[in-house]
N, C-alpha and C positions, 0 to 999 in steps of 0.2 A: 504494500500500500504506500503511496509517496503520501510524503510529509508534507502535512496544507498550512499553510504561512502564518505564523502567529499572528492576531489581532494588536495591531500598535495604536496609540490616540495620536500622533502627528498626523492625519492627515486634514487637513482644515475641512470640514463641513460634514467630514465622517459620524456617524454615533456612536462613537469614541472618543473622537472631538469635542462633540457636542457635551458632552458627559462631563469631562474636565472644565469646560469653559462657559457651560450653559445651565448645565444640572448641580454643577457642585457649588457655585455664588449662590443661588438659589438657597440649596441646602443650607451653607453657611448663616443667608440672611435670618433663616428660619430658627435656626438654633441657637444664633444672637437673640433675637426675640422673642424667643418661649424660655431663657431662663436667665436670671440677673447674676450674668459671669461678670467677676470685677476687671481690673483694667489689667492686669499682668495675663490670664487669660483670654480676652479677649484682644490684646494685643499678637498674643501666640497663632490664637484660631487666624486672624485676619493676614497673618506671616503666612501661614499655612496655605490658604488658600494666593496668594502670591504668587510663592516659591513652585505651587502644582501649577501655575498654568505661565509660567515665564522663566521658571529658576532652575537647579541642577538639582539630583539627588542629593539630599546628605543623609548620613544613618541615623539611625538615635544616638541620644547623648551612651556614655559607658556608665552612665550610675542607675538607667533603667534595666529593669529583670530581665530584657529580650533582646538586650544588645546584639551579645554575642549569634544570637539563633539570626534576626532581621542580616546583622551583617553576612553572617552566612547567605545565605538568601538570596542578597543582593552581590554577590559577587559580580564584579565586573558593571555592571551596572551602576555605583554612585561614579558621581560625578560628571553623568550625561543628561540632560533633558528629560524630563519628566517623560513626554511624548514617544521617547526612546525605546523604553520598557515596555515589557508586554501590557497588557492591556491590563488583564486580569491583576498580575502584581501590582501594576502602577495603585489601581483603585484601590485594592487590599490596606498598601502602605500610606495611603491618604484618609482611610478609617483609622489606621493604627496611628498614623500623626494627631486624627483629631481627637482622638481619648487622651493624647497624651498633651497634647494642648488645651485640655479642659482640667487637667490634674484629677482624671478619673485613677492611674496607677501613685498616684503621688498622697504621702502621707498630707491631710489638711481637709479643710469643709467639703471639697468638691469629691475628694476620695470616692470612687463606689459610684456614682452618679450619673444615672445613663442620659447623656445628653437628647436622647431623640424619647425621654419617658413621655413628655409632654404630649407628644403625637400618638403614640402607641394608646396612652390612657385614655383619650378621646374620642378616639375611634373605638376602643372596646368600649363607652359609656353612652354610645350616641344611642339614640330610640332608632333608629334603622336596626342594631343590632337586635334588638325585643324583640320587632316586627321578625326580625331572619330564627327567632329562637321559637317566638310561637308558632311560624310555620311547622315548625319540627313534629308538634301533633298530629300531625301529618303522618309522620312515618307509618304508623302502624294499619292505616287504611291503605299500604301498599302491598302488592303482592311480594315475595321477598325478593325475588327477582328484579323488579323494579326497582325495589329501595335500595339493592346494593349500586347500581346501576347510579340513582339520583346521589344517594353520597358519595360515589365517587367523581361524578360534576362536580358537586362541590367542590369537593379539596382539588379539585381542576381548576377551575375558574377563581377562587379562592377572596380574593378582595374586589373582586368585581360584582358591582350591587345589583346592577342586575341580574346577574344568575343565580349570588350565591343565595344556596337554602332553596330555591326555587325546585323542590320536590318535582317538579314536571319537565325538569328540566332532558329528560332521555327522549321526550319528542318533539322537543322545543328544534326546529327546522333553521332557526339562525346560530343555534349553537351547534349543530352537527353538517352545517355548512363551514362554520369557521375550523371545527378540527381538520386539521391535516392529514393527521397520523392515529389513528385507532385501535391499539391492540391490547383492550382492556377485554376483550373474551380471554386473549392470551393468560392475561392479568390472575385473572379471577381461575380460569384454567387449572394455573401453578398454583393458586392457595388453593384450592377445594384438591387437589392430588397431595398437595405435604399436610391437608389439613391437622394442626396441630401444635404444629411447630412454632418457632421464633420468628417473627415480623420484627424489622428493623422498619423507620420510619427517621428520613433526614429532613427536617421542618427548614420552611423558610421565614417567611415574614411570620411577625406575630399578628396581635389583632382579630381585622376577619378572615384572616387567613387561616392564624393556627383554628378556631374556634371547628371551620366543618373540619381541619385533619382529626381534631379529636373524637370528634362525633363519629369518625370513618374507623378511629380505633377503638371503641366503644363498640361496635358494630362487626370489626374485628374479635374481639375478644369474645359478645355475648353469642355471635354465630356461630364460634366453636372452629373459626380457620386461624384462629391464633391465639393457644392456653398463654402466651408470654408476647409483650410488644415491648420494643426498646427505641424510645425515641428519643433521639438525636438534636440536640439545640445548639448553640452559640456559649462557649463560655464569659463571654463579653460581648458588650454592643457588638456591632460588628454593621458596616451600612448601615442604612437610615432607619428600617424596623423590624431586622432579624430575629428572630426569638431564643430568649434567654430562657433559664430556670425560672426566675422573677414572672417572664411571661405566661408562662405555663402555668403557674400559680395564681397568676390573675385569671385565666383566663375559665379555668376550671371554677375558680372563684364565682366567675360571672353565669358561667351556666347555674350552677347549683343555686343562685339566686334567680335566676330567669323566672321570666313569667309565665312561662307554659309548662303544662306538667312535664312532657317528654324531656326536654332540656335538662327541667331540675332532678333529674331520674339519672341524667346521663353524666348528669356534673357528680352526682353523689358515687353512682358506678364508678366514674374514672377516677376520686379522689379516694374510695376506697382499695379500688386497682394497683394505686398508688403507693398504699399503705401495705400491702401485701403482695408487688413486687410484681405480679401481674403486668404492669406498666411501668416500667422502669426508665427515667430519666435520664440521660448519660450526658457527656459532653468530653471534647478533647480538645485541647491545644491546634490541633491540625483545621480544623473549622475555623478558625481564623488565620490560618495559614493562605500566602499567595500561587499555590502550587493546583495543580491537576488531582485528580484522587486518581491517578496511578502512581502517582512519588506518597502513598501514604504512607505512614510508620505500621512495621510490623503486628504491635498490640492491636489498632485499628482496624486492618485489613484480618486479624484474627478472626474480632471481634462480628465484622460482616460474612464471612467466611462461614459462621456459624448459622447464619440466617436463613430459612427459608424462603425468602422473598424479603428485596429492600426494596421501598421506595422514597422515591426521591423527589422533593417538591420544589417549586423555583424554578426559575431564569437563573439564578448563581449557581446552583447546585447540578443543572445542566449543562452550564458551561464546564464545570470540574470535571464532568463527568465522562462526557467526550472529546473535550480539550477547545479551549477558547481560541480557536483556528479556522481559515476563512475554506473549512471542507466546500465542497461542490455537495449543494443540496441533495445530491441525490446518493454520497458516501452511505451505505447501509448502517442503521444503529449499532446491529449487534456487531458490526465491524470497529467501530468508534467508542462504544462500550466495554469492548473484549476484557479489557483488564481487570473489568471488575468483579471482585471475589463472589460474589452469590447472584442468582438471578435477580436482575434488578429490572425496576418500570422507572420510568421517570414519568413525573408532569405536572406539563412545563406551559404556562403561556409565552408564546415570544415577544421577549422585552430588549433582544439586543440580536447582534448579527448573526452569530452560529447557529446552523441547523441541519440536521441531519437524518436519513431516512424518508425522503420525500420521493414520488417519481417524478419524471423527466415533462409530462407533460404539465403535471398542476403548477413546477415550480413556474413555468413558462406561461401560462392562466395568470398566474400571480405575479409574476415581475411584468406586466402586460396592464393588469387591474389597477394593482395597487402595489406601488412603489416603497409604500414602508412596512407593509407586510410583515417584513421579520423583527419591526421593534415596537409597532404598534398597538404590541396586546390583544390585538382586536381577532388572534387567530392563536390555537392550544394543539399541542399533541401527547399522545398518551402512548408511549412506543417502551417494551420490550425484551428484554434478551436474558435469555441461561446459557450459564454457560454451560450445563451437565448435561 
């Protein structure tokens, strides 16, 4: 298989470009004014955002805990243009500068302090979510067929309000226009044949995002295609609203208080799940890593290895997965996947350029149609691959 060119952000008008220069001032202005950082922070933050879209690498300081691992990392790379580095790193170490310019690792007030909480907590308290939680009464007026089907739209479509919770969503004709890629019989396939086993689950955003993955492992768990779920968060912010342990905790939170009964059934499930191990929490170092998950650490790669089916949620976690490189649309998944230790699914709305597993004709319908296609959210795939 020839090697497809890593994504770089220098090329002016690219969405990678765009990202550094458009999306990240943005972010910036947002997290100056959702929290009252003083001036030595807020002087940091605004260097920050400088140096990423004008300036040269530099590493961290040698007195924070990640010196040595970041300089590793960055081998060969400080000292070049932000634009320079791959894509996926560059953004990685622009999360990892801005914790460290808010003195989230630094002893003092701001210690611990997840800069993007403001946004995450908002969005879990808004009355859209209620309205997405009463739907859930729902569930049980579906055949079981259907309902696995509808939750796993959900944890598809995920922060998108109008889909998510949308229980009708498996005939809903604009959402099964915009998939691409469909191989959630595949999906369902491999769980009802290992039924039993360990479900790994690699969360992306919190919010309403994590809110249907959970309801999909609840669902997991009470159907009996998975006695054990081990889901996968962020040990630290990480991007704008990645989900933490904290998140999780909220978020379970929030069901168990829900207004409809189904919800608060499913909050008290997964928080007792919780407690008995059932649904196990994890996190590593590597998830905040700027790497592909085939350079994972051995404990890691153990860890999935043991899994009867992982899935994987996100536009980030897709790009790790089959490498943030400008493949030809029509690269097969399970070719671009290979490396990964257990049968995995991914799904992924597309929110940035990589994509893989497409045929020849649609991508050609679609570069023809509509020209942002692959970053405009407005289109999901649900693809695939075991390796046994």
């Amino acid at each position: 298989m020839a090697i497809a060119p890593v994504i770089l952000s220098n090329a002016r008008g690219s969405f990678a470009w765009g990202v550094f220069h458009e999306r990240h001032p943005k972010l910036i202005e947002q997290v100056l004014a959702a929290l009252p950082y003083g001036p030595t922070e807020r002087e940091k933050i605004e260097r920050l955002l400088a140096d990423s879209t004008t300036g040269a690498l530099e590493p961290l300081g040698p007195e924070v805990h990640d010196h040595a691992q970041w300089l590793e990392w960055g081998r060969g790379l400080w000292g070049r243009p932000w634009g320079e580095a791959p894509f996926l790193w560059a953004e990685s170490y622009f999360y990892r500068r801005l914790l460290d310019a808010t003195g989230y690792f630094r002893p003092g007030a701001w210690q611990g302090i997840d800069p993007f909480a403001p946004f995450k907590n908002a969005e879990l308290a808004s009355t859209a979510v209620d309205d997405e939680l009463t739907a859930l009464d729902r569930l049980g007026t579906l055949p079981p067929q259907d309902r696995a089907k509808a939750l796993l739209s959900s944890a598809l479509w995920g922060n998108r309000a109008d889909l998510s919770f949308q229980l009708t969503a498996p005939s809903d004709t604009q959402a099964a226009t915009a998939l691409l890629a469909d191989d959630s019989d595949l999906l369902w396939t491999e769980l009802e044949r290992s039924r039993g086993g360990q479900v790994c689950l690699v969360a992306d955003n919190a919010g309403r995002e994590l809110l249907p993955d959970l309801v999909l492992i609840d669902h997991l768990l009470v159907s009996g295609l998975a006695t054990r779920v081990v889901l996968h968060v962020k040990p630290q912010p990480y991007f704008m609203s990645d989900a933490t342990m904290a998140d999780v905790l909220a978020t379970v939170a929030r069901l168990r208080a829900a207004p409809g009964a189904q919800a608060e059934l499913i909050g008290r499930r997964l928080w007792q799940a919780m407690k008995s191990d059932t649904l196990a929490v994890r996190t590593h170092p590597f998830f905040c890593a700027p790497l592909p998950y085939r350079d994972m650490p051995a404990d890691l790669r153990a860890e999935f290895s043991s899994a009867t089916v992982t899935i994987v949620k996100g536009d980030l976690n897709y790009r790790r997965l089959v490498g943030d490189q400008l493949w030809p649309p029509t690269t097969a998944f399970a070719t671009a996947a290979a490396r990964f230790p257990s049968p995995v699914a991914a799904l992924r709305t597309l929110k940035s350029d990589v994509i893989v597993g497409l045929n020849a004709p649609l991508v050609a319908e679609l570069d023809r149609s509509a020209g942002d296609w692959r970053t405009s959210g407005r289109h999901a795939v649900v693809q695939f691959h075991s390796p046994r």
